[in-house]
LUMBAKOL-865988 format. One record per residue (C-alpha): residue number from 1; residue in three letters; z, y, x. Coordinates in nm, 4 decimals, padded with zeros to 6 digits. Layout:
// LUMBAKOL-865988
PT   nr  rest         w         v         u
PT  NUM   Ala         Z         Y         X
...
// end
This chain:
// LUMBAKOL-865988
PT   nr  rest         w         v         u
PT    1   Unk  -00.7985  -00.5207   02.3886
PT    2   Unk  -00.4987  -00.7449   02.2641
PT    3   Unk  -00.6129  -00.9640   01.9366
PT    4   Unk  -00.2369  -00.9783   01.8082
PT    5   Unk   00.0339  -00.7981   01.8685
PT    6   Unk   00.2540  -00.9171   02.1617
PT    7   Unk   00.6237  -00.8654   02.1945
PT    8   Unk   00.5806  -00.5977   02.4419
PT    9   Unk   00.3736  -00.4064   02.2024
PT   10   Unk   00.6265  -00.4403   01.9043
PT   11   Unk   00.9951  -00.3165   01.8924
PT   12   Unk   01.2332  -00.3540   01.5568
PT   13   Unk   01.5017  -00.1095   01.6235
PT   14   Unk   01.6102  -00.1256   01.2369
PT   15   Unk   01.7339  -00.4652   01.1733
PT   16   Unk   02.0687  -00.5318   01.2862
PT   17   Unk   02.1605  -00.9106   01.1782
PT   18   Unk   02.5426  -00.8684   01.2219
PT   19   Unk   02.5625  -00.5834   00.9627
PT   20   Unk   02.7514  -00.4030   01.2447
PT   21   Unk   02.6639  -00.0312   01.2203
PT   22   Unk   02.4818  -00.1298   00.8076
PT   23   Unk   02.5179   00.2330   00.6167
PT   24   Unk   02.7042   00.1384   00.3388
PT   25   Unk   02.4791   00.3424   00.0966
PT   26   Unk   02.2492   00.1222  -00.1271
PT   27   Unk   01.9075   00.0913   00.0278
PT   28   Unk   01.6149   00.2780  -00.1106
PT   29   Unk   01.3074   00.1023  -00.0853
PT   30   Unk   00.9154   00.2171  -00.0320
PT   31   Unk   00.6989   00.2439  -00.3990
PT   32   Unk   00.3382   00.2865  -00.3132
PT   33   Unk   00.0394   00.3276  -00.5473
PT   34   Unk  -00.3018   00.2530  -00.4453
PT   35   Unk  -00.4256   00.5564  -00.5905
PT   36   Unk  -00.7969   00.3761  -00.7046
PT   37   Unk  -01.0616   00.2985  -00.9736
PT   38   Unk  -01.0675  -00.0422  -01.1969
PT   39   Unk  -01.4074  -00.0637  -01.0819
PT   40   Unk  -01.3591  -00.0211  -00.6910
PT   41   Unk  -01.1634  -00.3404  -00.6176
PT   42   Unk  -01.3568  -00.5260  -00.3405
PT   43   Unk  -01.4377  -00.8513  -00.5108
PT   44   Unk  -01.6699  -00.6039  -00.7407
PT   45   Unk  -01.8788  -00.4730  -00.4924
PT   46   Unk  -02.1680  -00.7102  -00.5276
PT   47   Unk  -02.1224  -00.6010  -00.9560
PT   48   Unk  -02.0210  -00.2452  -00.8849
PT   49   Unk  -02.2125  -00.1507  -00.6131
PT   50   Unk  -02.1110   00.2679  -00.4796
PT   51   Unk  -02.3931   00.4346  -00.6058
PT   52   Unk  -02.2888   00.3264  -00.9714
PT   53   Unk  -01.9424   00.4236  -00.9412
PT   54   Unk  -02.0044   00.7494  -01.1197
PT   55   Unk  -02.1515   00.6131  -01.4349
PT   56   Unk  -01.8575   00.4150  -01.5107
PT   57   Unk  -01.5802   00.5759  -01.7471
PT   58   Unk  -01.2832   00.7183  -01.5599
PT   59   Unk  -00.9491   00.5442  -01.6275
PT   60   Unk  -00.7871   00.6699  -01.2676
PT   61   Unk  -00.5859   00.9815  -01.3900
PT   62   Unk  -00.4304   00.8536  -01.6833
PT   63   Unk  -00.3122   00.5290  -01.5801
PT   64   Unk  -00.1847   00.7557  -01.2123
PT   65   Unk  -00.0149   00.9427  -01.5084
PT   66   Unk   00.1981   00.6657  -01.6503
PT   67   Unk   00.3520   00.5529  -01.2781
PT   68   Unk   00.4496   00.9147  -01.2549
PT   69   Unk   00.5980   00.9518  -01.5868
PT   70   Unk   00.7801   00.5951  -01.4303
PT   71   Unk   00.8881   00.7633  -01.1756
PT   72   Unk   01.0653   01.0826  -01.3090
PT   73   Unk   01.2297   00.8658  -01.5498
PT   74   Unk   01.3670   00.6718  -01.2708
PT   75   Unk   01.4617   00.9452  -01.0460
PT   76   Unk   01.2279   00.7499  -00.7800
PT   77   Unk   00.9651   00.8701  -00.5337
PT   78   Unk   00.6493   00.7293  -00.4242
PT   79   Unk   00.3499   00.7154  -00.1540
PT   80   Unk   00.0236   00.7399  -00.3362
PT   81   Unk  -00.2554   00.5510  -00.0803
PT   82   Unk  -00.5247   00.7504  -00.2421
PT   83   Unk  -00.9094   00.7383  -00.1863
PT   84   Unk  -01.1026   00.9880  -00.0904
PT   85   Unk  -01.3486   00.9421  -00.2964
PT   86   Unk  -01.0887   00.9903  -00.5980
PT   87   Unk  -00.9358   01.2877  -00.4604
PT   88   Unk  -01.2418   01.4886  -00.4630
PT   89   Unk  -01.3352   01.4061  -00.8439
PT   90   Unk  -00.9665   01.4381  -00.9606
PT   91   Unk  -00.7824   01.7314  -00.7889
PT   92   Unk  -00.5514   01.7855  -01.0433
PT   93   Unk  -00.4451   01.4893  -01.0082
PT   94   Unk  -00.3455   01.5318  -00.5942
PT   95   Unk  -00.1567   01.8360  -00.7555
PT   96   Unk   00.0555   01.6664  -00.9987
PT   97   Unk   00.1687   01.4042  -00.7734
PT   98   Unk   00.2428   01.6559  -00.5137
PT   99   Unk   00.4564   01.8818  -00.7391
PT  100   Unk   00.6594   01.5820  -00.8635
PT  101   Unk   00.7858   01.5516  -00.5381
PT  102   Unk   00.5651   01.2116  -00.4118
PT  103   Unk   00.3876   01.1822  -00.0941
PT  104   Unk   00.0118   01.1657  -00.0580
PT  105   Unk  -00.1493   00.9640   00.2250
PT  106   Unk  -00.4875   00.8214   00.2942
PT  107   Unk  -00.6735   00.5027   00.1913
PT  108   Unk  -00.9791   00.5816   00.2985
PT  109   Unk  -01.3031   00.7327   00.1633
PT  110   Unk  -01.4966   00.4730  -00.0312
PT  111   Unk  -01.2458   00.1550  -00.0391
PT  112   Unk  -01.4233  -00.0112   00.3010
PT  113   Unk  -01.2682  -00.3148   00.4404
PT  114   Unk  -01.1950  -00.2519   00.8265
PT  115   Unk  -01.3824  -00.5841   00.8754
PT  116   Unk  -01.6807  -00.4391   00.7256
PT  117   Unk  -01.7037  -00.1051   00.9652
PT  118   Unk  -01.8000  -00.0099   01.2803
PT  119   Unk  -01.5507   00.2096   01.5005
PT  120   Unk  -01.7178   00.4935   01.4336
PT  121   Unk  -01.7848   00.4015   01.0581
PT  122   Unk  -01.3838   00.3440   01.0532
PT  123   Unk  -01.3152   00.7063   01.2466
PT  124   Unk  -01.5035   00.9354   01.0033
PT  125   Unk  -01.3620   00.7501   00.6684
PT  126   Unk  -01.0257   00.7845   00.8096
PT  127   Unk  -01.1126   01.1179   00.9218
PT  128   Unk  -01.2902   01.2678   00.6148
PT  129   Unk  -01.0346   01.1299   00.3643
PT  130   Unk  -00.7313   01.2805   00.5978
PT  131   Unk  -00.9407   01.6083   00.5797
PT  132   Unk  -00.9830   01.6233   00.2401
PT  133   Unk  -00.6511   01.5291   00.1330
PT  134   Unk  -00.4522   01.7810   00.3984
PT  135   Unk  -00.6675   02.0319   00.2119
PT  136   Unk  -00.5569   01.9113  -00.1161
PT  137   Unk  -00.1574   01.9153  -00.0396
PT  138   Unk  -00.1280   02.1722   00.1924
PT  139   Unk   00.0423   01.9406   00.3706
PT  140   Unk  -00.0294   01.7017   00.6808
PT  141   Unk  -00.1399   01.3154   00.5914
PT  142   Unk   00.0684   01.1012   00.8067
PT  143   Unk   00.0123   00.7254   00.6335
PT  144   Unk  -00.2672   00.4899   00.6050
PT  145   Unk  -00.3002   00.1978   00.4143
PT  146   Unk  -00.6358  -00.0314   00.4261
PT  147   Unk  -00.8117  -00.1290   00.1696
PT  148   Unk  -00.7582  -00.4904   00.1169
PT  149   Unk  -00.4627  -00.4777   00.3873
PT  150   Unk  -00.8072  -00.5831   00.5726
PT  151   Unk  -00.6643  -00.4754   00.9152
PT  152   Unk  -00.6432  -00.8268   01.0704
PT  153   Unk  -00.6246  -01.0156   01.3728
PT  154   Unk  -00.9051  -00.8882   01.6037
PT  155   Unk  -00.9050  -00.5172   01.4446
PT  156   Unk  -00.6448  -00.3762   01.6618
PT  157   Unk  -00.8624  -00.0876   01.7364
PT  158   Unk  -00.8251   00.0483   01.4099
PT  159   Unk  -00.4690   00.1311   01.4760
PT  160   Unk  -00.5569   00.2863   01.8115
PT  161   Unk  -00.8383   00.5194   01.5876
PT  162   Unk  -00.5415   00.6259   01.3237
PT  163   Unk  -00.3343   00.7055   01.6561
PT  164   Unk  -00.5895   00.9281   01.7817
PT  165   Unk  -00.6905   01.0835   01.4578
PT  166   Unk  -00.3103   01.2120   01.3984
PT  167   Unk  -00.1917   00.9367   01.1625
PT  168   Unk   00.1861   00.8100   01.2912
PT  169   Unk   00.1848   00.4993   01.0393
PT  170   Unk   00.0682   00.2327   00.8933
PT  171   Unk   00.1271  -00.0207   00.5925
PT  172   Unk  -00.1613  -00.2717   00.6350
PT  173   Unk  -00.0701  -00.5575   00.8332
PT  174   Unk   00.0190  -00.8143   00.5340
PT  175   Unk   00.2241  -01.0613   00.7371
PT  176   Unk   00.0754  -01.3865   00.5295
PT  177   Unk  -00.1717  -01.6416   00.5562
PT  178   Unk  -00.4494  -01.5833   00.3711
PT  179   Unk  -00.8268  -01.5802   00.3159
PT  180   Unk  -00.9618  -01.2559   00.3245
PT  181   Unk  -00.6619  -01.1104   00.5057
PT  182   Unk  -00.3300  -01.1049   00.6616
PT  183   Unk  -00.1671  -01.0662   00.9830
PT  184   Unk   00.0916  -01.3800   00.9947
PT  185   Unk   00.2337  -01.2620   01.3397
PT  186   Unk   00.3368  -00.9513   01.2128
PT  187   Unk   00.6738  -00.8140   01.0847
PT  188   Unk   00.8146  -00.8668   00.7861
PT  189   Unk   01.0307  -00.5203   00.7740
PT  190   Unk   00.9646  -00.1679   00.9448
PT  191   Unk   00.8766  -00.1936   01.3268
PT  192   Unk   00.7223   00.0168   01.6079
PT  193   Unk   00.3516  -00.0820   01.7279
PT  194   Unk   00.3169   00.0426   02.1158
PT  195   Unk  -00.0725   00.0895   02.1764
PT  196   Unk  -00.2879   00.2239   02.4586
PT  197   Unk  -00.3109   00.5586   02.2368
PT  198   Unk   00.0443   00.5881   02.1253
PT  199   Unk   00.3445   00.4275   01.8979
PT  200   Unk   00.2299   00.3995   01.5246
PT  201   Unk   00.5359   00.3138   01.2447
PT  202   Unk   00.3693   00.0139   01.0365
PT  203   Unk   00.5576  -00.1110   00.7221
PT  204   Unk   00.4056  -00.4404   00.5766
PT  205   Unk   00.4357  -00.5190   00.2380
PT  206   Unk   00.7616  -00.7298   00.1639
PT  207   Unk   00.7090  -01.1473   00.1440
PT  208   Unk   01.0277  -01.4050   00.1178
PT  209   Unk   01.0001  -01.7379   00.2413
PT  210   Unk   01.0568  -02.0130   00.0290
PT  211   Unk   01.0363  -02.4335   00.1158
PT  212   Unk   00.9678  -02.3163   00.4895
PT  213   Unk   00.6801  -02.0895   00.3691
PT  214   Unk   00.6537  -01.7117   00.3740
PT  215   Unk   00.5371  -01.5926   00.0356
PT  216   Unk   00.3633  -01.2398  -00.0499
PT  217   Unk   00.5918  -01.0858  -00.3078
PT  218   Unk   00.5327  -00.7211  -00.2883
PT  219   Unk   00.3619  -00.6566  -00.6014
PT  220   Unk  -00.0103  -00.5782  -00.6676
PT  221   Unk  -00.1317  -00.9201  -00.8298
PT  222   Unk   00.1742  -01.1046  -00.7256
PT  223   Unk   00.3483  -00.8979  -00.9067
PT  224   Unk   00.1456  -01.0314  -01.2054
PT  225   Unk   00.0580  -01.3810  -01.1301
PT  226   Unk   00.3886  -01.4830  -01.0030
PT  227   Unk   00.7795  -01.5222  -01.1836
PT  228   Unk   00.8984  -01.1677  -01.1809
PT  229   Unk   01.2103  -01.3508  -00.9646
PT  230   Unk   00.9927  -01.3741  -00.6942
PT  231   Unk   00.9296  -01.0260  -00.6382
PT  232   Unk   01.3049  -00.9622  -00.6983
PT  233   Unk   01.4305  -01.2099  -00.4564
PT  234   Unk   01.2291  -01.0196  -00.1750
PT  235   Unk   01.3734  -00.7120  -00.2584
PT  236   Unk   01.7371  -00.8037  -00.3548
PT  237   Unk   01.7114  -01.0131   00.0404
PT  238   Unk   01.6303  -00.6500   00.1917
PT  239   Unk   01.8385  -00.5132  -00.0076
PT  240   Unk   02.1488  -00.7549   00.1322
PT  241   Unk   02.0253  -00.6901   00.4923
PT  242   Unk   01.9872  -00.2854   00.4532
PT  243   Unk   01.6011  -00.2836   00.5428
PT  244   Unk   01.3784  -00.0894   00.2940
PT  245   Unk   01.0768  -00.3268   00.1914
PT  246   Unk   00.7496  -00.1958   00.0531
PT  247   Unk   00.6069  -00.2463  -00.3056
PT  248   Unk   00.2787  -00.1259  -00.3968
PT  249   Unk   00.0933  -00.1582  -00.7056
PT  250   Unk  -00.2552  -00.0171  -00.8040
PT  251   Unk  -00.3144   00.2078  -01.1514
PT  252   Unk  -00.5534  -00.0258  -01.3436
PT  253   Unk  -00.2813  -00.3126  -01.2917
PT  254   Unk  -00.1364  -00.1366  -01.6009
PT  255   Unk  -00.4291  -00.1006  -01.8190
PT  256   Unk  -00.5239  -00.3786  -01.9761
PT  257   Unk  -00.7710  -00.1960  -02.2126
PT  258   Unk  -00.9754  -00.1328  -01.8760
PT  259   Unk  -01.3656  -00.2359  -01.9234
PT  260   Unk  -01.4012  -00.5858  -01.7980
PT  261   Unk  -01.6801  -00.6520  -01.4866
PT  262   Unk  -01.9463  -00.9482  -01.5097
PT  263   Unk  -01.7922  -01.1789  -01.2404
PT  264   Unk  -01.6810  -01.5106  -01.2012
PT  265   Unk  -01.3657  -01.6825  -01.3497
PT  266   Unk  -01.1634  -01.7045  -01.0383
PT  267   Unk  -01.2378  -01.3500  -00.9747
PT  268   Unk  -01.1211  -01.2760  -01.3793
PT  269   Unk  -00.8261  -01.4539  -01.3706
PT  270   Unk  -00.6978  -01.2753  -01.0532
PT  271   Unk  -00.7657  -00.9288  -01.1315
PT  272   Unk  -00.7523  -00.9491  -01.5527
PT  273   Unk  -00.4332  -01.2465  -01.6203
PT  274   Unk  -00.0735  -01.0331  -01.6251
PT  275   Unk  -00.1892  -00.6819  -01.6652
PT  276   Unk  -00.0143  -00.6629  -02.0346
PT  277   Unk   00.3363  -00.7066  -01.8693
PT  278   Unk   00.3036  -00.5068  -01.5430
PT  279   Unk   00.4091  -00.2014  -01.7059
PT  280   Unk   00.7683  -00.3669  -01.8638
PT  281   Unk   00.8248  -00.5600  -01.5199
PT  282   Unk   00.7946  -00.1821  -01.3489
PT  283   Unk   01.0672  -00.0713  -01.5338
PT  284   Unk   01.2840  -00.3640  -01.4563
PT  285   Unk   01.2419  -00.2757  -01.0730
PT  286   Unk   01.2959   00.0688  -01.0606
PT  287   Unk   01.5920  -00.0056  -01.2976
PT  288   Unk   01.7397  -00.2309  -01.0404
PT  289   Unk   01.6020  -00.0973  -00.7133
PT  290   Unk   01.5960   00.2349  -00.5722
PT  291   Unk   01.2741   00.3725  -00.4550
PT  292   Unk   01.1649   00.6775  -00.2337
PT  293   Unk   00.8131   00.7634  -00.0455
PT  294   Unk   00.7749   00.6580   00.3134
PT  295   Unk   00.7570   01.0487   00.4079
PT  296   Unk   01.1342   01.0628   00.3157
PT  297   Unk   01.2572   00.7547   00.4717
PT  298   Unk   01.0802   00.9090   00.7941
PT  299   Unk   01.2631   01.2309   00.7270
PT  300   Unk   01.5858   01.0485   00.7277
PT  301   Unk   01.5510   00.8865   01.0282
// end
């Protein structure tokens, strides 16, 4: 098995660098919602360990709530990455997105990094939570997003395992250097992944490049730590070249009246610093942006 992606595994049919053949109709790009608990972020497993996750006070549907009430206002659609695990304790909540007109796809059971899970470990999260949420909607999970983006170089074989348990995308190869993850050799926009078990759709989270370097500017804590023009830039750039590029942002990002976990400064400072203005820098984007759910864009194609 391949530990990157070759060029004879990857086509880009979308791009067209001329602008020959460009529809001439503003590009709508991809919002996604990581559809999880303040308390399950990975850094907080050693403080927030699974079998305490249901003593901790629920802050999921609400804050799910407020992106949706973002949304309508907007006139935008969404993919909501949800966990299993939430989707069985909130089903109200699958409904509501569902009858707004958003699509639902998977981000596994209990918020496992890929790196952390055995093949078969990997098969029956993917499996269970695709279950579960095909239930829920009534209607057939096609996406996948990891948590973490913590598909990486090496972990291949979790794309063949989505192929062969009926998912036809992904959006988890985050083409940046960095610790804990990212797949630098990856695509920046949409492309096709050829594998042994089939041909998967994976749409990375946007980046720019800026001094020579390719930044991560897709939202999430970037969307927080950095200049709001960052995040802009990448967008307005796909924008110019007609490519959709994906944003994604998780529901506590816009609480900042969450309860705060016993961890380290670092760890405070990147999860805690920004979440006060997430909400007002949402409303810039989907004021100057178009969005729409990855299920749509599909459609269109």
């Amino acid at each position: 098995m391949p530990h990157t992606l070759d060029s004879s595994m990857v086509s880009t049919p979308l791009h067209d660098p001329s602008g020959e053949g460009r529809s001439p109709r503003p590009t709508s790009h991809f919002f996604s919602v990581d559809v999880e608990e303040h308390f399950q972020v990975s850094v907080f497993e050693g403080v927030a360990p699974r079998e305490r996750w249901g003593s901790y006070p629920s802050r999921v549907e609400q804050n799910t709530d407020r992106l949706l009430a973002l949304l309508s206002a907007a006139g935008a659609r969404g993919t909501f990455f949800t966990l299993g695990w939430v989707a069985e304790r909130h089903p109200g909540l699958i409904r509501r997105i569902v009858e707004q007109g958003h699509e639902v796809a998977a981000h596994g059971w209990w918020h496992r990094r890929v790196t952390t899970q055995t093949e078969t470990e990997f098969r029956e999260d993917v499996r269970s939570t695709k279950a579960l949420l095909e239930d829920q909607t009534g209607t057939p999970i096609r996406g996948f997003r990891a948590p973490s983006f913590s598909i990486i170089p090496g972990g291949e074989w979790a794309l063949d395992v989505l192929l062969e348990e009926g998912y036809t995308y992904d959006s988890s190869l985050f083409p940046v250097h960095r610790t804990g993850y990212g797949y630098p050799s990856g695509g920046t926009g949409p492309y096709q992944i050829h594998r042994p078990s089939g041909v998967l759709w994976e749409l990375p989270p946007a980046t720019t490049t800026m001094a020579g370097l390719r930044i991560p500017a897709a939202g999430g804590g970037y969307l927080r730590q950095f200049p709001l023009r960052v995040i802009q830039r990448a967008f307005r750039e796909r924008s110019a070249r007609g490519e959709p590029g994906m944003f994604y942002i998780h529901p506590w990002e816009i609480d900042p009246d969450q309860p705060r976990m016993p961890v380290g400064w670092v760890s405070r400072v990147r999860h805690y610093r920004g979440l006060g203005k997430t909400y007002s820098r949402l409303e810039r984007l989907v004021d100057e942006f178009s969005f729409t759910s990855v299920a749509a864009w599909l459609e269109s194609l």
